[in-house]
C-alpha positions in Angstrom: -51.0 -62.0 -69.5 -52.3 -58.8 -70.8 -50.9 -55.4 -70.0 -53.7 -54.2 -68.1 -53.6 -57.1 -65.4 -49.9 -57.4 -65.3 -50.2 -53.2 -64.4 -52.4 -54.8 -61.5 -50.8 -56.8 -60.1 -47.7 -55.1 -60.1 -49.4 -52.1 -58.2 -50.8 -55.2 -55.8 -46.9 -56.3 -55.1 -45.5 -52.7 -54.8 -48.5 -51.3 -51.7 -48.3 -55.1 -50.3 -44.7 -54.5 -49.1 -44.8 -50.4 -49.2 -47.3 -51.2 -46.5 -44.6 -53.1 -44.5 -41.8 -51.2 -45.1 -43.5 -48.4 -44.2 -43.5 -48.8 -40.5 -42.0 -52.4 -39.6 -38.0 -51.2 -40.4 -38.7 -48.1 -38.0 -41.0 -49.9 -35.5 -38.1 -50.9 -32.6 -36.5 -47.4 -33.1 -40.4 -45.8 -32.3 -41.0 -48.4 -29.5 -37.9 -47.3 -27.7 -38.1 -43.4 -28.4 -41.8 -42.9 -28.2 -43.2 -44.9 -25.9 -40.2 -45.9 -23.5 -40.1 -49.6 -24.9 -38.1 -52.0 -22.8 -35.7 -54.3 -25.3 -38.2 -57.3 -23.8 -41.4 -55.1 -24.6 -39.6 -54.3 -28.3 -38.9 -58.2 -29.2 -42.4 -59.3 -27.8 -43.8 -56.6 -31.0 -42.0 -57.9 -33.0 -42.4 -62.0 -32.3 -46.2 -60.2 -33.4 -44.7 -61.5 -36.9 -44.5 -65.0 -35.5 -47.7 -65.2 -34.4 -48.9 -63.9 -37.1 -47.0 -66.4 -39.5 -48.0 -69.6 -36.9 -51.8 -68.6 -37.7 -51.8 -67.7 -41.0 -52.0 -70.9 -42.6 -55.1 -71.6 -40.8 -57.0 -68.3 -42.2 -55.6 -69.6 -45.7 -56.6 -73.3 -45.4 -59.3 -72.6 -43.5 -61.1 -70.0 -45.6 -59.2 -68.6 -48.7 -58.5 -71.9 -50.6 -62.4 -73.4 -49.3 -65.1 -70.0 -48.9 -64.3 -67.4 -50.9 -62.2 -65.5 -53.6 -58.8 -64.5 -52.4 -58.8 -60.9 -54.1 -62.1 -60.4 -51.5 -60.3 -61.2 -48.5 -57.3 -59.5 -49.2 -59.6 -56.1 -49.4 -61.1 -56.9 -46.6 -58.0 -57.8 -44.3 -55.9 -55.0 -46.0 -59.2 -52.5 -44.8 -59.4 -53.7 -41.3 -55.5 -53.3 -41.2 -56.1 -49.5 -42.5 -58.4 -49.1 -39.5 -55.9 -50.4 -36.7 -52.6 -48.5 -38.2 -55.0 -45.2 -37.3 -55.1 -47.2 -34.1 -51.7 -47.6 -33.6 -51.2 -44.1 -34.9 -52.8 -43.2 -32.1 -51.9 -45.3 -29.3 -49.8 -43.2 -26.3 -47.9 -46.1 -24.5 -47.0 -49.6 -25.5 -49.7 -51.6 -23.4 -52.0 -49.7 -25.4 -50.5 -50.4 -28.9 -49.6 -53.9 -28.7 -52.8 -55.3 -28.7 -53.8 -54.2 -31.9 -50.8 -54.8 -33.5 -50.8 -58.0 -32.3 -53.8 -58.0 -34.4 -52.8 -56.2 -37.5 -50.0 -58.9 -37.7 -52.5 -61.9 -37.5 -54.8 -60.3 -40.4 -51.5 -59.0 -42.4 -49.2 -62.4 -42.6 -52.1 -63.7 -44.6 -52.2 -61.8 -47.2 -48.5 -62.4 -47.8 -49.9 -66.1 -49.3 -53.0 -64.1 -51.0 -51.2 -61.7 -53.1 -49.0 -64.7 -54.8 -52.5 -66.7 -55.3 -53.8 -63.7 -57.0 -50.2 -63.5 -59.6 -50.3 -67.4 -60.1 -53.8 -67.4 -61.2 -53.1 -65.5 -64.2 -49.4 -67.1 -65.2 -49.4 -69.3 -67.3 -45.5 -69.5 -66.8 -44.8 -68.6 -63.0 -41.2 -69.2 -63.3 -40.9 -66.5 -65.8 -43.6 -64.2 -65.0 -43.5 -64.2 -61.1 -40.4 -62.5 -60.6 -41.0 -59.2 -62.7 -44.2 -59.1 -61.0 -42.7 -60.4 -57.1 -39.6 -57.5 -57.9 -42.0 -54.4 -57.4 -42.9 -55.6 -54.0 -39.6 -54.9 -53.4 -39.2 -51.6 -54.6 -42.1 -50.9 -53.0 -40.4 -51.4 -49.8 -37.5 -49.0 -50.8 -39.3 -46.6 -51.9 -41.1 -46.9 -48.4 -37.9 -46.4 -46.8 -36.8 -43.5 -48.9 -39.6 -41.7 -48.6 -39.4 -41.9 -44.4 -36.0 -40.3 -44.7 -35.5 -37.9 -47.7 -39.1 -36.8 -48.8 -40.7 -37.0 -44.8 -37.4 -36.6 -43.1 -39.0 -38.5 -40.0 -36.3 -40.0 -38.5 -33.9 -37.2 -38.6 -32.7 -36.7 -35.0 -34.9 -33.6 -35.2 -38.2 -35.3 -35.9 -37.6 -38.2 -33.9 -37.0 -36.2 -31.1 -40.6 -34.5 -31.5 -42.1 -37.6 -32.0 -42.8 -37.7 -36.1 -42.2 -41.6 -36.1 -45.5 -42.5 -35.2 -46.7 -41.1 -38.9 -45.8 -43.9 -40.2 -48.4 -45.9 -39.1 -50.9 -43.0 -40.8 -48.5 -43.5 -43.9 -49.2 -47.5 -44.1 -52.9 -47.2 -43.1 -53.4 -45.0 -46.0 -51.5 -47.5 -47.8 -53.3 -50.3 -46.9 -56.8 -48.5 -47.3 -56.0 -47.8 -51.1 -55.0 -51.6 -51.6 -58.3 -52.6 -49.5 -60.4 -50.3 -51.9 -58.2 -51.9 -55.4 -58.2 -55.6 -54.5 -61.6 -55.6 -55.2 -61.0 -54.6 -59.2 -58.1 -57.6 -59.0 -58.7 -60.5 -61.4 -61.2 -63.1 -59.7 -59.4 -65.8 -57.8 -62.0 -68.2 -56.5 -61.1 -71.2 -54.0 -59.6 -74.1 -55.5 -59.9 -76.7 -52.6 -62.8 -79.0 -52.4 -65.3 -78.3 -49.5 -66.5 -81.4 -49.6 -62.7 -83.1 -48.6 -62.0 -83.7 -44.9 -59.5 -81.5 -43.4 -56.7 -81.7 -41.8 -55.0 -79.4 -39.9 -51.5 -81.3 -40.2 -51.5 -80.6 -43.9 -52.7 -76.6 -43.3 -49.5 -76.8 -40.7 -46.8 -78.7 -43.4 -46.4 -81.7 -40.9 -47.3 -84.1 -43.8 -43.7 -83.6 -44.7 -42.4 -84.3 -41.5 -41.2 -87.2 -43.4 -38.4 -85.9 -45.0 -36.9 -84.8 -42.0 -35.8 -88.9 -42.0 -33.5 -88.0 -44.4 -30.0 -86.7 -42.6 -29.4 -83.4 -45.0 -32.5 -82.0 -45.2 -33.1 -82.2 -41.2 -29.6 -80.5 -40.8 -31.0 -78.2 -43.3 -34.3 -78.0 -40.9 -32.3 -77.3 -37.5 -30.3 -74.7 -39.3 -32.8 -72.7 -40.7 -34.5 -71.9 -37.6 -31.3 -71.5 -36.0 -30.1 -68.9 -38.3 -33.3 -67.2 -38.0 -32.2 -65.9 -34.4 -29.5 -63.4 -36.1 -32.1 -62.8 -38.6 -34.5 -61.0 -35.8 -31.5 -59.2 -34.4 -31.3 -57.0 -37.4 -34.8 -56.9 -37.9 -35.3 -55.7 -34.3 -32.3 -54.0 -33.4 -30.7 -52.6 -36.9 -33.0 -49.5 -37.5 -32.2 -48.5 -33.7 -28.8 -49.2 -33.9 -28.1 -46.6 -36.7 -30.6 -44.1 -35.2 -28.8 -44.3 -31.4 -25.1 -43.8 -32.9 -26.1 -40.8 -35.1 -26.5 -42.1 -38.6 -28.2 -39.5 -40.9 -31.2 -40.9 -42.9 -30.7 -44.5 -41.0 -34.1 -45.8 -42.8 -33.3 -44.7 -46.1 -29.8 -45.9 -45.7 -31.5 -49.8 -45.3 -33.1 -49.4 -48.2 -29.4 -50.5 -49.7 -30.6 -53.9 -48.1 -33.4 -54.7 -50.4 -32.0 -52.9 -53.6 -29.1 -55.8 -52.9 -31.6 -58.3 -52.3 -33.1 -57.6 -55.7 -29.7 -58.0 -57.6 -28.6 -60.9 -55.5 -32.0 -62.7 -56.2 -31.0 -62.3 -60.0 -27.6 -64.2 -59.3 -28.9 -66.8 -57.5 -29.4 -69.2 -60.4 -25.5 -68.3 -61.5 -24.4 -69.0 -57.7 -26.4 -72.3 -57.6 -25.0 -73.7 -61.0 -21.5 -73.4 -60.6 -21.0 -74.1 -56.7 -24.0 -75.9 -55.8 -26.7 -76.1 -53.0 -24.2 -76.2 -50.3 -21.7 -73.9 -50.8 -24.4 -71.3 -51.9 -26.1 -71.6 -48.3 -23.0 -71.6 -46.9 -21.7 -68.0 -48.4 -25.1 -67.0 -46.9 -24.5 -68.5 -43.6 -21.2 -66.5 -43.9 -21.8 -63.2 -44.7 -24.2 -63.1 -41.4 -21.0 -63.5 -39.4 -19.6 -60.8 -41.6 -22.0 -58.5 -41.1 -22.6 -58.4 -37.6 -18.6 -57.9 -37.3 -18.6 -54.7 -39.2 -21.9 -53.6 -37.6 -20.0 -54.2 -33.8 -16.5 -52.5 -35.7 -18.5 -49.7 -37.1 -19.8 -45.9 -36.7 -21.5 -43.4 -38.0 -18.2 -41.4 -38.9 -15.3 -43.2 -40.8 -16.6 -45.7 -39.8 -19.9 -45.4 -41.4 -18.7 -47.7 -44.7 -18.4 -50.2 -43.0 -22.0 -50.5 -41.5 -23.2 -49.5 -45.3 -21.0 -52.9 -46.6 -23.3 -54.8 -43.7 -26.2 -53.5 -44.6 -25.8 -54.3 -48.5 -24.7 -57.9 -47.9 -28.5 -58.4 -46.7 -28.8 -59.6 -50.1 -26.5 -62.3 -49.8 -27.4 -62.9 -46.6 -31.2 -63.7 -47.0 -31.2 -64.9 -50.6 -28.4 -67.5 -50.8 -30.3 -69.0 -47.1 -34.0 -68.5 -47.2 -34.7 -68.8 -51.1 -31.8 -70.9 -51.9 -33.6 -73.2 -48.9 -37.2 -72.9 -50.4 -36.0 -73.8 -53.6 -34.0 -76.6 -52.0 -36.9 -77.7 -50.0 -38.9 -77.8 -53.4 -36.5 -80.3 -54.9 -36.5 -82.4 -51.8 -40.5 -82.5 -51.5 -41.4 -84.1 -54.8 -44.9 -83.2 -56.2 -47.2 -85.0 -52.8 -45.8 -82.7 -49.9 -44.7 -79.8 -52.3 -47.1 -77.3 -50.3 -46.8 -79.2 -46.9 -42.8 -78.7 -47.1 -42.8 -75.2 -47.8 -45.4 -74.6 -45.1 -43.1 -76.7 -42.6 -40.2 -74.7 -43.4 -42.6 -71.3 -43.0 -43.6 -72.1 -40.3 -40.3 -73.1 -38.5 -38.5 -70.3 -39.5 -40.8 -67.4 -40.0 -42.8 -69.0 -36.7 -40.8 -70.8 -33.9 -37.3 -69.6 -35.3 -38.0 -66.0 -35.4 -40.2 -65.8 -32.3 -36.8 -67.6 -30.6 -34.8 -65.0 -32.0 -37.0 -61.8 -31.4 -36.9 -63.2 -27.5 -33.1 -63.8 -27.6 -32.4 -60.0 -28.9 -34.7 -59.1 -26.6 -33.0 -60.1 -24.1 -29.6 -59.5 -25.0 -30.5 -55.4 -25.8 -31.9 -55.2 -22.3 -28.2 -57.4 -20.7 -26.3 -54.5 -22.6 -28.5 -51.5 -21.8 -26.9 -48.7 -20.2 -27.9 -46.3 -17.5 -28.2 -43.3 -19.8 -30.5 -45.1 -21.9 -27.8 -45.8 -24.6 -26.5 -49.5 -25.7 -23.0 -51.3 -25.9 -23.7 -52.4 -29.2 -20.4 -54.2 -29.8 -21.2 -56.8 -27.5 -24.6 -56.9 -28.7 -23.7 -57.4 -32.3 -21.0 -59.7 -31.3 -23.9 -62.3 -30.1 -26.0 -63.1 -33.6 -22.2 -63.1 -35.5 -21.3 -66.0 -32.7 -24.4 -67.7 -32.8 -24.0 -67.5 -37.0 -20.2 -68.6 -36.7 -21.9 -71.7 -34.6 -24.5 -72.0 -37.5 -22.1 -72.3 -40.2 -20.1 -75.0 -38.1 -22.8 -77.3 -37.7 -23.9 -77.0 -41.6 -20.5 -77.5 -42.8 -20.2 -80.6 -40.9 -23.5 -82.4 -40.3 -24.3 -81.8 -44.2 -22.9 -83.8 -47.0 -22.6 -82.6 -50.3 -24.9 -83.2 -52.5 -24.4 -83.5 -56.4 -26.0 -80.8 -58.5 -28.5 -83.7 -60.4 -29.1 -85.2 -57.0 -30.1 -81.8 -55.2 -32.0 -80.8 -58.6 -30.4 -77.1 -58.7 -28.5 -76.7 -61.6 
């Protein structure tokens, strides 16, 4: 891969998440503050990401892998995306905004899927090249979240107060209206599927590897990956507004610890998976959920405040040693006919029906424990996702039998 197109696609990665973490980390803490957002009104924008991940397979089978290049619709989703951010941007209550981000979600999740094709297309050796390219995605998201609370300063009490929030929808529509304008200078990516082949809408949706749920580990494995996706949404939902309610300074740059942890984590994955195997990896993931909702419930913003920073850092552990130990786990399990139909099954049920469970279930249970004053009892409310997780690890540890390192393929 040459220089030039490695610079590319890099800069593709790093404005495909800046875009997201640019006003998705802060978007419960503006629902709430800006435009009176009920807890149920705040989880039903965020299950937007659900929706958006239950269609996207269908804009990608149905058009990207037959029609046309995938660098050409990545411009174009990623300009009409610039177009409803200004919407958003401008929106005065919620019944007005949700509609089009309802809509931003369903042309965004997409593109997710597009900007790999675009990488693999030019690797001849994705296992080595993806990562360094995949790794200024996320630094793109930090630096997203930086920027919102040191160089902006929009969610100092201050600012948040006066309303400043809502720039960050101008900040990722700006964003997304440079990567609309530079997709079309990407390498050419042309469909690879054969228009002429019937299809099927069960192999767009991963059921063709509804098959290997027969087999007793990987449908524990199944159950408790959509399970643990409901204490995923709780901090997706409910983290950023959390920090901002009890008075933490900077409480979106202070996430950004999240996903610098997630990078290092990632890179000790393969050490993690070699010495104590499939199970016990997804297991210390499993774990550290429970961990981390008990010091975000024992926690404050004063001397307590380490403890909430330990939580936030163990996002690494908790999202890589689950959700990429399980795609890679799903990958050994699939064999080389349902590769793409098992890792669109597990997409879809976690990303789709288990975060759109979970997003309803926070919902709820930030509206149970919503005070008159407009403040939350977020003990009890953190104390949920660590029980359900606690439940989670249970059922793993004694529905799934261990599995030797050359059966499971991981070492």
């Amino acid at each position: 891969m040459s220089t030039g197109i490695r610079f590319r696609l890099s800069f593709m990665m790093f404005l495909e998440f800046f875009i997201w973490g640019s006003w998705f980390v802060t978007l419960g803490t503006f629902l709430g503050a800006n435009l009176n957002a009920t807890g149920t009104q705040i989880a039903t924008a965020f299950s937007t990401q659900s929706l958006g991940a239950i269609i996207a397979p269908f804009i990608i089978g149905l058009i990207a892998d037959r029609y046309f290049n995938a660098e050409k619709i990545l411009g174009l989703l990623h300009l009409a995306g610039a177009g409803l951010m200004l919407a958003m941007y401008q929106s005065a209550d919620f019944v007005s905004f949700y509609p089009y981000l309802l809509l931003y979600m369903i042309l965004y999740m997409p593109t997710l899927a597009l900007v790999n094709s675009v990488s693999f297309n030019q690797m001849k050796d994705p296992e080595k090249d993806f990562s360094t390219i995949r790794v200024w995605g996320t630094i793109g998201w930090i630096v997203a979240g930086l920027s919102i609370s040191y160089l902006f300063t929009w969610d100092s009490v201050e600012n948040m107060a006066s309303g400043f929030l809502k720039n960050t929808f101008m900040l990722a529509g700006i964003a997304s209206l440079i990567l609309g304008i530079f997709s079309f200078t990407l390498p050419k990516t042309p469909p690879k599927a054969d228009r002429t082949q019937k299809l099927r809408i069960s192999e767009i949706l991963g059921f063709d590897a509804l098959s290997l749920l027969k087999e007793r580990n990987f449908a524990v494995f199944f159950v408790s990956s959509i399970l643990i996706c409901i204490p995923l949404a709780f901090y997706y939902q409910n983290a950023n507004p959390f920090l901002a309610e009890i008075g933490v300074a900077d409480p979106t740059g202070k996430m950004t610890i999240g996903q610098i942890s997630e990078a290092l984590f990632l890179l000790l994955l393969p050490v993690f998976f070699k010495r104590f195997g499939f199970k016990k990896t997804l297991l210390l993931g499993m774990i550290a959920w429970v961990l981390r909702y008990i010091l975000f419930a024992i926690g404050d913003a004063d001397s307590g405040l380490f403890l909430l920073i330990i939580g936030i850092a163990l996002h690494g552990i908790c999202y890589d040693f689950f959700f990429v130990s399980g795609q890679i786990y799903t990958d050994s399990k699939a064999g080389e006919i349902f590769k793409s139909s098992a890792q669109g099954l597990i997409t879809l049920a976690t990303y789709g029906v288990g975060m759109l469970i979970g997003f309803f279930v926070a919902g709820k249970v930030s509206d149970m424990y919503l005070a008159a004053d407009g403040t939350h009892d977020w003990q009890s409310i953190w104390m949920i996702p660590s029980g359900i997780a606690v439940f989670v690890v249970f059922f793993f540890l004694i529905f799934f039998k261990d599995e030797s390192k050359k059966q499971s393929n991981l070492s």
